[in-house]
N, CA, C and O atoms as a MOPAC input file, in Angstrom:
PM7 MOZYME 1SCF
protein

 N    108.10300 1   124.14400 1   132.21900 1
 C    107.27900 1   125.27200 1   132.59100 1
 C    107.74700 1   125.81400 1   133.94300 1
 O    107.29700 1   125.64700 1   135.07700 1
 N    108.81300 1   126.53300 1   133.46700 1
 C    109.61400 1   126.84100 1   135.30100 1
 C    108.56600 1   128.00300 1   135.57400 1
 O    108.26300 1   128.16900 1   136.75500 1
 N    108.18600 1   128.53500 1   134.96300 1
 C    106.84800 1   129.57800 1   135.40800 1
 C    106.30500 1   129.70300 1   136.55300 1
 O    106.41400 1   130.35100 1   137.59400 1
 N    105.60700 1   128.79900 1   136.01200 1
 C    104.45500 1   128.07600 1   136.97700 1
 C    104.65300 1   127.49400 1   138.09600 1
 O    103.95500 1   127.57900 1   139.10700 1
 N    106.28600 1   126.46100 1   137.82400 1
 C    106.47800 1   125.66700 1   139.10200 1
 C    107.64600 1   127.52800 1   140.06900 1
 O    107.98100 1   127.46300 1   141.25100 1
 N    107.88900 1   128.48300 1   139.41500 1
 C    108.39800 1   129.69500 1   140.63500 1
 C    107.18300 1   130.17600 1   141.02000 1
 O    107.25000 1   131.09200 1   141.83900 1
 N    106.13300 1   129.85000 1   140.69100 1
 C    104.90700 1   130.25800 1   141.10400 1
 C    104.77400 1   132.13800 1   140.68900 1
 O    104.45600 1   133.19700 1   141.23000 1
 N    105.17300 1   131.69900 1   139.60800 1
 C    104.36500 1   132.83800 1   138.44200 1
 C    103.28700 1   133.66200 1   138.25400 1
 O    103.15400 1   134.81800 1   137.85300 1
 N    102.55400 1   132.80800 1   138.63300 1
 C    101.11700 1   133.42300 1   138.12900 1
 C    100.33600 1   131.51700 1   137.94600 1
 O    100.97100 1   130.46700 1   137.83600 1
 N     98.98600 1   131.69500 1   137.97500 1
 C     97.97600 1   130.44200 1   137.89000 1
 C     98.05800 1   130.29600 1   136.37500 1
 O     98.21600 1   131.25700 1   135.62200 1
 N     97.95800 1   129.20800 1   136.03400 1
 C     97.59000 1   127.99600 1   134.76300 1
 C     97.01000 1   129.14800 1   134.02900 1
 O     97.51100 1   129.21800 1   132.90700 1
 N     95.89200 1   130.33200 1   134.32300 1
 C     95.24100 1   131.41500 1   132.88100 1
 C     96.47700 1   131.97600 1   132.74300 1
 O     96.96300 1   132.02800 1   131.61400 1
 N     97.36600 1   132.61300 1   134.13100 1
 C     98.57000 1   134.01500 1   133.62800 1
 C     99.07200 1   133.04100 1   132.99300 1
 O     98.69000 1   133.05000 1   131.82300 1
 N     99.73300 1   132.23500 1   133.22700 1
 C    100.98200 1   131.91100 1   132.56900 1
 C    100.42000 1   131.34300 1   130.95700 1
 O    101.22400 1   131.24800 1   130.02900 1
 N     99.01700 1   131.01100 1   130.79800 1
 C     98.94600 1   130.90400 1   129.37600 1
 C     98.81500 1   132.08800 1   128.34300 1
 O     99.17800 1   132.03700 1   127.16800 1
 N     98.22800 1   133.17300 1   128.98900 1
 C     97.95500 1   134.07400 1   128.43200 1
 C     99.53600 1   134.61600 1   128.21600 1
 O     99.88200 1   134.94900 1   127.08300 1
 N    100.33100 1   134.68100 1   129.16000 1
 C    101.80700 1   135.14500 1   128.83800 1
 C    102.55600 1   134.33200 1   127.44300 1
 O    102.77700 1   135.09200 1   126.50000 1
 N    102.86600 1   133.20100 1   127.28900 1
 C    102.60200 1   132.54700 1   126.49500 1
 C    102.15500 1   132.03700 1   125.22700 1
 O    102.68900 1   131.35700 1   124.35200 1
 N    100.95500 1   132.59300 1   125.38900 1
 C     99.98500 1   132.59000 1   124.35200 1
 C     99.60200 1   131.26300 1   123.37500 1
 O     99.52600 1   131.02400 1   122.17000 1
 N     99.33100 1   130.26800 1   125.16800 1
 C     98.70000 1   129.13400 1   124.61500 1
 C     97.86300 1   129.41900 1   125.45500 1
 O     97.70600 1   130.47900 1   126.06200 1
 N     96.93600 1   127.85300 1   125.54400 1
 C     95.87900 1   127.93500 1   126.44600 1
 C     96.28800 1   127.26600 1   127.37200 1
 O     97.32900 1   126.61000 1   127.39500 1
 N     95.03200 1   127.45000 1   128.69500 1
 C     95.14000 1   127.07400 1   129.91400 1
 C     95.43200 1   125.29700 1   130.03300 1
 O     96.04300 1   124.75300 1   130.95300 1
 N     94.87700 1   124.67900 1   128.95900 1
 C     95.09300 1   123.24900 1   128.84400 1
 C     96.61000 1   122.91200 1   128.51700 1
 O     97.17400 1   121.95000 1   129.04000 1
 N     97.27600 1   123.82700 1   127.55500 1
 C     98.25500 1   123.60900 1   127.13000 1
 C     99.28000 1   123.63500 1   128.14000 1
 O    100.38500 1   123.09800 1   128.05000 1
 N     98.82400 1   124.31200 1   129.12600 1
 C     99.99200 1   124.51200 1   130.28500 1
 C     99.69700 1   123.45400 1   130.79500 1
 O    100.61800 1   122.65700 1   130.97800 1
 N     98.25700 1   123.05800 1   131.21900 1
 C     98.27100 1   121.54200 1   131.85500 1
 C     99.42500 1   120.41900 1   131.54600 1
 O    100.25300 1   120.00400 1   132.35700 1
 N     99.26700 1   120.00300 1   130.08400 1
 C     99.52000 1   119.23300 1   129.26600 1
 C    101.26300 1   119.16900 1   129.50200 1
 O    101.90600 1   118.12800 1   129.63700 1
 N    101.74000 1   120.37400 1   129.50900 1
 C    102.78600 1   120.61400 1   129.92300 1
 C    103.49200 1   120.61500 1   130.78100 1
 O    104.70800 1   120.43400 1   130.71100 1
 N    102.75200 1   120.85100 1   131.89700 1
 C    103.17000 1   120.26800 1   132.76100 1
 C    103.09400 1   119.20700 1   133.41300 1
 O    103.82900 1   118.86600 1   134.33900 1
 N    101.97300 1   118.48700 1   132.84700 1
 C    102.09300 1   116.76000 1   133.02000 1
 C    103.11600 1   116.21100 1   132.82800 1
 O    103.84700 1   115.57800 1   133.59000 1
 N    103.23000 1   116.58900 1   131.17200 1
 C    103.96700 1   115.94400 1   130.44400 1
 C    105.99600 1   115.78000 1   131.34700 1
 O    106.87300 1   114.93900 1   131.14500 1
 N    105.97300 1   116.86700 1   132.17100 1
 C    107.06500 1   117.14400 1   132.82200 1
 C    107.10300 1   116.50500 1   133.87400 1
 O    108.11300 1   116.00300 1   134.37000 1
 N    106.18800 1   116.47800 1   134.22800 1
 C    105.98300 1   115.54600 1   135.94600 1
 C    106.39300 1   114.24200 1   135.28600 1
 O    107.46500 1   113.69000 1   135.53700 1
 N    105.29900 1   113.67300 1   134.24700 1
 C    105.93100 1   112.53500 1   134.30000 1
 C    106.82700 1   111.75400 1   133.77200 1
 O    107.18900 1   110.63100 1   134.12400 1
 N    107.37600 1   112.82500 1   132.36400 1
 C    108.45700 1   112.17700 1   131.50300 1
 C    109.82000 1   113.09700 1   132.20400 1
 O    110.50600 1   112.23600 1   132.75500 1
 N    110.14400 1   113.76200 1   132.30400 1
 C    111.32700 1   114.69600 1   133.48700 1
 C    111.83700 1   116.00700 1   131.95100 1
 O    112.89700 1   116.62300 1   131.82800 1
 N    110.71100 1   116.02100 1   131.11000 1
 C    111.55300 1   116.90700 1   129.50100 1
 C    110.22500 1   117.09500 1   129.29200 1
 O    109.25400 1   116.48000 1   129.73100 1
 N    110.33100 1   118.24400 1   128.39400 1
 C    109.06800 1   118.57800 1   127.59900 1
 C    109.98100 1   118.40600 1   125.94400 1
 O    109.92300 1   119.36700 1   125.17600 1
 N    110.58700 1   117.44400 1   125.62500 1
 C    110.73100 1   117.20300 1   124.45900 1
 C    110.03900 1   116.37200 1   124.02900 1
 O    109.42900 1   115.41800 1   124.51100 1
 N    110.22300 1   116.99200 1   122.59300 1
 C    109.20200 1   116.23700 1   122.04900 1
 C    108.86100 1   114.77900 1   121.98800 1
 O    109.37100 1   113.99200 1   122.78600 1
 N    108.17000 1   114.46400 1   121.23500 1
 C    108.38300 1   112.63400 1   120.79700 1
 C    109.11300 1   112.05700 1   120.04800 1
 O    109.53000 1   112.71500 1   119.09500 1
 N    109.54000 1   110.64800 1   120.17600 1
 C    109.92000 1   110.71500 1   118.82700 1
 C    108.94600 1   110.62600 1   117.58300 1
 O    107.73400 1   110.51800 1   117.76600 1
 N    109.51100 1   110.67400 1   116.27900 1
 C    108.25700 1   110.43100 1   115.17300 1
 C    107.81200 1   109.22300 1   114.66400 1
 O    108.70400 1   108.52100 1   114.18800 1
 N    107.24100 1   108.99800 1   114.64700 1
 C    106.06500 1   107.69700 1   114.40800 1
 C    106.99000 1   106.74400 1   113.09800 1
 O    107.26800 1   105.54400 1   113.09000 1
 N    107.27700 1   107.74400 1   112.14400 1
 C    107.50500 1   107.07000 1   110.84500 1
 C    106.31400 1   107.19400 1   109.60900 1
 O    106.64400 1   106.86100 1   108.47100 1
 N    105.44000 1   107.50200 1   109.77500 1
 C    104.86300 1   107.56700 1   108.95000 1
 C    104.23200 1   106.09700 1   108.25300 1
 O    104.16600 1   105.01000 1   108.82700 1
 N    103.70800 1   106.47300 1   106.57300 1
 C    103.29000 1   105.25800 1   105.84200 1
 C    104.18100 1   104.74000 1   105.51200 1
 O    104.99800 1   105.51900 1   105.02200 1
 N    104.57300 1   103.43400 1   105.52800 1
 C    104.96200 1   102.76000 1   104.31100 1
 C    105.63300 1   102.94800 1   103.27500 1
 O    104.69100 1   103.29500 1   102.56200 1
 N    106.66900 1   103.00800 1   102.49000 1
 C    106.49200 1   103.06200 1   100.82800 1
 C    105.76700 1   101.55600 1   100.30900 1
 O    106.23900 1   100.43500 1   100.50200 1
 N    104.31100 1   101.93900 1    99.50400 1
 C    104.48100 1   100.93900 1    98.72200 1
 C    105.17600 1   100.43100 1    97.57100 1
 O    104.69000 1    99.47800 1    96.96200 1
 N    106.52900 1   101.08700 1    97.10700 1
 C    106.96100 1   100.05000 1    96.26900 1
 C    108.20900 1   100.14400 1    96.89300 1
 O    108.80100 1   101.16100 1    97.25500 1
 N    108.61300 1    98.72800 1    96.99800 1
 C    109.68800 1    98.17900 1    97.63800 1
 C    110.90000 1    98.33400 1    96.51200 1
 O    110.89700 1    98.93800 1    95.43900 1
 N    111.98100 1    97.52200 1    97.19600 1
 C    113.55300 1    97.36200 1    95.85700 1
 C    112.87600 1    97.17300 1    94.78500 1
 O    112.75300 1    98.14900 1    94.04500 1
 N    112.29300 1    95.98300 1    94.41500 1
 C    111.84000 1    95.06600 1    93.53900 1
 C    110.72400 1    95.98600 1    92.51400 1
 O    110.68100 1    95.81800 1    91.29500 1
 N    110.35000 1    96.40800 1    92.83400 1
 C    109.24200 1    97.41100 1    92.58500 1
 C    109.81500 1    98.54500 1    91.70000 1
 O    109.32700 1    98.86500 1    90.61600 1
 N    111.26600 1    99.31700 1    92.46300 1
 C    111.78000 1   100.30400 1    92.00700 1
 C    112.58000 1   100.12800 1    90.62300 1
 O    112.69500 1   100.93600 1    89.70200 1
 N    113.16700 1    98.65400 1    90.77100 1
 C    114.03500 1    98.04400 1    89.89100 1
 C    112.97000 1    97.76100 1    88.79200 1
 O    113.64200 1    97.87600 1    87.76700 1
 N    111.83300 1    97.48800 1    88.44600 1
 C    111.13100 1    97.54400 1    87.87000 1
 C    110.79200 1    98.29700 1    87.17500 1
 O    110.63700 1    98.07000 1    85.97500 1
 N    110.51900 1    99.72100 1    87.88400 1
 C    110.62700 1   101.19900 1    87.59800 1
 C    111.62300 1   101.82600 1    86.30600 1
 O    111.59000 1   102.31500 1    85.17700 1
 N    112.46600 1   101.42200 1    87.35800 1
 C    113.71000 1   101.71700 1    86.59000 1
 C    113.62900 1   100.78100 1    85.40500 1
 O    113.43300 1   101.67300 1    84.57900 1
 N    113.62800 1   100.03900 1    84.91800 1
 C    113.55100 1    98.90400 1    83.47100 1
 C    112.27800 1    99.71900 1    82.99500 1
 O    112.47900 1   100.02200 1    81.81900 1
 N    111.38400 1   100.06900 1    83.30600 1
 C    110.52500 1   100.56800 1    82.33100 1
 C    110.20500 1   101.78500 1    82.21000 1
 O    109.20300 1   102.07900 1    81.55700 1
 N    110.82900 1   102.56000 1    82.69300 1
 C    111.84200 1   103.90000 1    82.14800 1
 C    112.67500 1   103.72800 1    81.29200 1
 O    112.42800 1   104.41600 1    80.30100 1
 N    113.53600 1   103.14300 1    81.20200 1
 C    114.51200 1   102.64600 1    80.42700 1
 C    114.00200 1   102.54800 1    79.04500 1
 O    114.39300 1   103.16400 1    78.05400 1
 N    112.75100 1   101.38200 1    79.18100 1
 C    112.22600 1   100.92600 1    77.76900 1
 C    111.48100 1   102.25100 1    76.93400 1
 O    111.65000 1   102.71300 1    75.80600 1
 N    110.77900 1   102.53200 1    77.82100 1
 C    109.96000 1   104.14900 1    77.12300 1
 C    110.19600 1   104.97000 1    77.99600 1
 O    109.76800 1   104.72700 1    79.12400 1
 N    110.90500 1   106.12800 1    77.77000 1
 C    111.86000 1   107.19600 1    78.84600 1
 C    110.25500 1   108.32900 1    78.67800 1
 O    109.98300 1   109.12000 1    79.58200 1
 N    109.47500 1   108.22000 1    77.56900 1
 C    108.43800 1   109.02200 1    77.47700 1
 C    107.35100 1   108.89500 1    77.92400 1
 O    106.47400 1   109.72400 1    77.67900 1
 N    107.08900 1   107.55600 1    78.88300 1
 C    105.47800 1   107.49500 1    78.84300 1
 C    104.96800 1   108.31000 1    79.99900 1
 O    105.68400 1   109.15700 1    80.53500 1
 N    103.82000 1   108.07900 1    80.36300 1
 C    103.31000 1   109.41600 1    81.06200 1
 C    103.22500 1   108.46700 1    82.12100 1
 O    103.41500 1   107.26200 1    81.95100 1
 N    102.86400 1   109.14300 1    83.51800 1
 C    102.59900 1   108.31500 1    85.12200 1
 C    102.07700 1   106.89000 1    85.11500 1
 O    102.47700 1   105.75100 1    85.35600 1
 N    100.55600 1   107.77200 1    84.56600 1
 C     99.53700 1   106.58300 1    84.61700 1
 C     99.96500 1   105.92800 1    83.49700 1
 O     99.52600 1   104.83700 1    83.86200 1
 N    100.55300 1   105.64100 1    82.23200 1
 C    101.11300 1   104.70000 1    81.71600 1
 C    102.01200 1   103.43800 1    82.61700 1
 O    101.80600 1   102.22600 1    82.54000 1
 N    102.85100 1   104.00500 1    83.30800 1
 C    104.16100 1   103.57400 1    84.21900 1
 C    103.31500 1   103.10300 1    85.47600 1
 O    103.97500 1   102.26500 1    86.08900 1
 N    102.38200 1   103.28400 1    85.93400 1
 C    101.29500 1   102.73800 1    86.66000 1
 C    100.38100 1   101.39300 1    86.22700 1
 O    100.05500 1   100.40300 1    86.88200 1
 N    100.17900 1   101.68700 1    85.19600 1
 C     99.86400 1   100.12400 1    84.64900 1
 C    100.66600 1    99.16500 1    84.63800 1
 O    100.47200 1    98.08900 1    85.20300 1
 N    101.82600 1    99.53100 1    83.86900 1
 C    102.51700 1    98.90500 1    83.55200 1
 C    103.31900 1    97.66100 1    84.85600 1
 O    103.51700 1    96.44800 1    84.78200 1
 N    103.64200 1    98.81200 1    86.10400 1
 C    104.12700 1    98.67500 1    87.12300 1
 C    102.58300 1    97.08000 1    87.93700 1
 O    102.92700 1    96.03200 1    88.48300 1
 N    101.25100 1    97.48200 1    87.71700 1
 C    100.48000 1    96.52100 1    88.01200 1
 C    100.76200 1    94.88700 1    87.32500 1
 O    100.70200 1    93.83600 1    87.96500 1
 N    100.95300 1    94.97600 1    86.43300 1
 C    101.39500 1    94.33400 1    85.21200 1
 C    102.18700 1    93.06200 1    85.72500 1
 O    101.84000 1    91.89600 1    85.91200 1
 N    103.69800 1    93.91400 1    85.92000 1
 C    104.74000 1    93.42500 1    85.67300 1
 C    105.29200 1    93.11000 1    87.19500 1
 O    106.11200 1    92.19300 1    87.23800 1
 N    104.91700 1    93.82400 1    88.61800 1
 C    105.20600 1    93.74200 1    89.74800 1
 C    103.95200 1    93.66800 1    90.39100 1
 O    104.11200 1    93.77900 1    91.60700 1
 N    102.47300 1    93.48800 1    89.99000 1
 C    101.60600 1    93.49200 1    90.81500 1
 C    101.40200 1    94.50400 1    92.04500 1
 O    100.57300 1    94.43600 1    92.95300 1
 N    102.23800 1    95.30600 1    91.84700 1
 C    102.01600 1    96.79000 1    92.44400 1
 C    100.87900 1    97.66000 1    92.13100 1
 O    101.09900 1    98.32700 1    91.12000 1
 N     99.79000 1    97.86200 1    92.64100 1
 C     98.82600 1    99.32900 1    92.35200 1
 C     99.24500 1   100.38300 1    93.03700 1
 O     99.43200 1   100.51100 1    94.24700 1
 N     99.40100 1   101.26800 1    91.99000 1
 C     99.77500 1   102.97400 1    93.03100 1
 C     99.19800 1   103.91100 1    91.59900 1
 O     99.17800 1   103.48900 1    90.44300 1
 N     98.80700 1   105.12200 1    92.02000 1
 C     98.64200 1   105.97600 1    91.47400 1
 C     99.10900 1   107.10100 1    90.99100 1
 O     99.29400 1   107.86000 1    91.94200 1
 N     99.43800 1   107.67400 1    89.84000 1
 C    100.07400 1   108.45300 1    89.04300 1
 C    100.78300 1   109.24200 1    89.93000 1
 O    101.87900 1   109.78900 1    89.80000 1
 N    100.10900 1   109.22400 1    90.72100 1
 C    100.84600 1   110.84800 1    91.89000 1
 C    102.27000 1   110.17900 1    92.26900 1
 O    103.40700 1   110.64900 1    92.24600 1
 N    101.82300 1   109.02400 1    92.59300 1
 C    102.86000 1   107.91600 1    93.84400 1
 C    104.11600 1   107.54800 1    92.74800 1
 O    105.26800 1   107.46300 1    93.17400 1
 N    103.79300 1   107.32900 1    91.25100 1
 C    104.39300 1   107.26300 1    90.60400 1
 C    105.35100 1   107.88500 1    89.94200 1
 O    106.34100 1   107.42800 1    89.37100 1
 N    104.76800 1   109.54600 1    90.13500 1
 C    105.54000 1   110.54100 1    90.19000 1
 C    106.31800 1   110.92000 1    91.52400 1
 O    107.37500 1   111.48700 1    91.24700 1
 N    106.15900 1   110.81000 1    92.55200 1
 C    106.92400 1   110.80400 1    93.40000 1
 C    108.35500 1   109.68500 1    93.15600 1
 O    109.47800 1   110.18600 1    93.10000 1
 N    108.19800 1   108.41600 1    93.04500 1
 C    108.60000 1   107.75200 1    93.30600 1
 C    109.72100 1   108.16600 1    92.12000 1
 O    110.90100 1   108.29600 1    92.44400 1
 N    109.32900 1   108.34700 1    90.85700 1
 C    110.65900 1   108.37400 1    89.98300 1
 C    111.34200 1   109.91000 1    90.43000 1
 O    112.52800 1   109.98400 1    90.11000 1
 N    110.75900 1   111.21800 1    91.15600 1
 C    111.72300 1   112.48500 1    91.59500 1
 C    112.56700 1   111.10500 1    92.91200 1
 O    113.79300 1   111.10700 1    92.80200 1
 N    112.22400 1   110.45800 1    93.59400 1
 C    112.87300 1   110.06600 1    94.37800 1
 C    114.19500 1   109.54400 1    94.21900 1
 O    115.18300 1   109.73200 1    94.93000 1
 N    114.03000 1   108.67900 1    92.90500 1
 C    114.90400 1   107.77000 1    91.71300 1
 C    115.85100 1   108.49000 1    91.11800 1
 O    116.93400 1   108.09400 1    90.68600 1
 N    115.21000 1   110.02700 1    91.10800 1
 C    116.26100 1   110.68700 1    90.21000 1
 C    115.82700 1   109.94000 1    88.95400 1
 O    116.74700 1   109.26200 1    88.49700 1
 N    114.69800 1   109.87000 1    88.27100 1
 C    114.63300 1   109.12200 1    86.94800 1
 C    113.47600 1   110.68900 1    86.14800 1
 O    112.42100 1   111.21100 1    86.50700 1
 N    114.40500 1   110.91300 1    85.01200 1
 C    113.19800 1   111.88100 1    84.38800 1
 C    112.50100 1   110.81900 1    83.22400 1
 O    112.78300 1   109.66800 1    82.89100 1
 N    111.60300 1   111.65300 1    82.84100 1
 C    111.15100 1   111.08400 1    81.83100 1
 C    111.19700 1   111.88100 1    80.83500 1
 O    110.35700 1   112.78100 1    80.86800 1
 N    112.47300 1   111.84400 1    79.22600 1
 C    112.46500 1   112.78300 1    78.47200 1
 C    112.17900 1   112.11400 1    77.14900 1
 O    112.78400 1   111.12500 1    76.73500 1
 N    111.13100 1   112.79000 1    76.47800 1
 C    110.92400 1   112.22900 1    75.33700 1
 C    112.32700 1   112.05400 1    74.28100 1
 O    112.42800 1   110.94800 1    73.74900 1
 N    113.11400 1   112.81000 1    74.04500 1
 C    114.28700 1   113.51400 1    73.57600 1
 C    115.88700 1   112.88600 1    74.87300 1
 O    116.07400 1   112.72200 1    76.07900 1
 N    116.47100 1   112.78300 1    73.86300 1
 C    118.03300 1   112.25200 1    74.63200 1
 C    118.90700 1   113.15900 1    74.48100 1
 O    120.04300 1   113.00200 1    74.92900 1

């Protein structure tokens, strides 16, 4: 915020120039005092995948066996056979991830 520190205008001008708020300049310029960057953070990482190798390899074998069944089929199944619970959604994610379709037809 070289703005502020050439002495710009107060914490409102320089937000209103801007077009954040007066906190945001705070924040900003904390953040500068005490880290020497206003870059960002790094990212956290997020959740988890719950299904691991073992899980996927699983996946994959029961695709294989019925290339047709539907999510929540492949969701049971996956409880079953890997003691994995996830839900149709997760299941569909997980095989676009795989690159695995599911085609009734070869």
């Amino acid at each position: 915020m070289t703005a502020y520190t050439r002495g710009e205008g107060t914490y409102d001008e320089i937000a209103r120039r801007f077009v954040v708020s007066p906190a945001s300049v705070s924040r900003y310029l904390r953040r500068h005092r005490e880290k020497g960057s206003l870059a960002p953070k790094p990212a956290t990482g997020g959740q988890p995948r719950r299904l691991d190798e073992a899980g996927e390899e699983v996946l994959r074998a029961l695709v294989a066996e019925q290339p047709d069944a539907f999510c929540r089929e492949l969701a049971d199944r996956l409880l079953e056979r890997a003691g994995v619970k996830l839900d149709e959604d997760t299941v569909g994610k997980a095989l676009r991830r795989l690159g695995l379709t599911r085609k009734k037809r070869r």
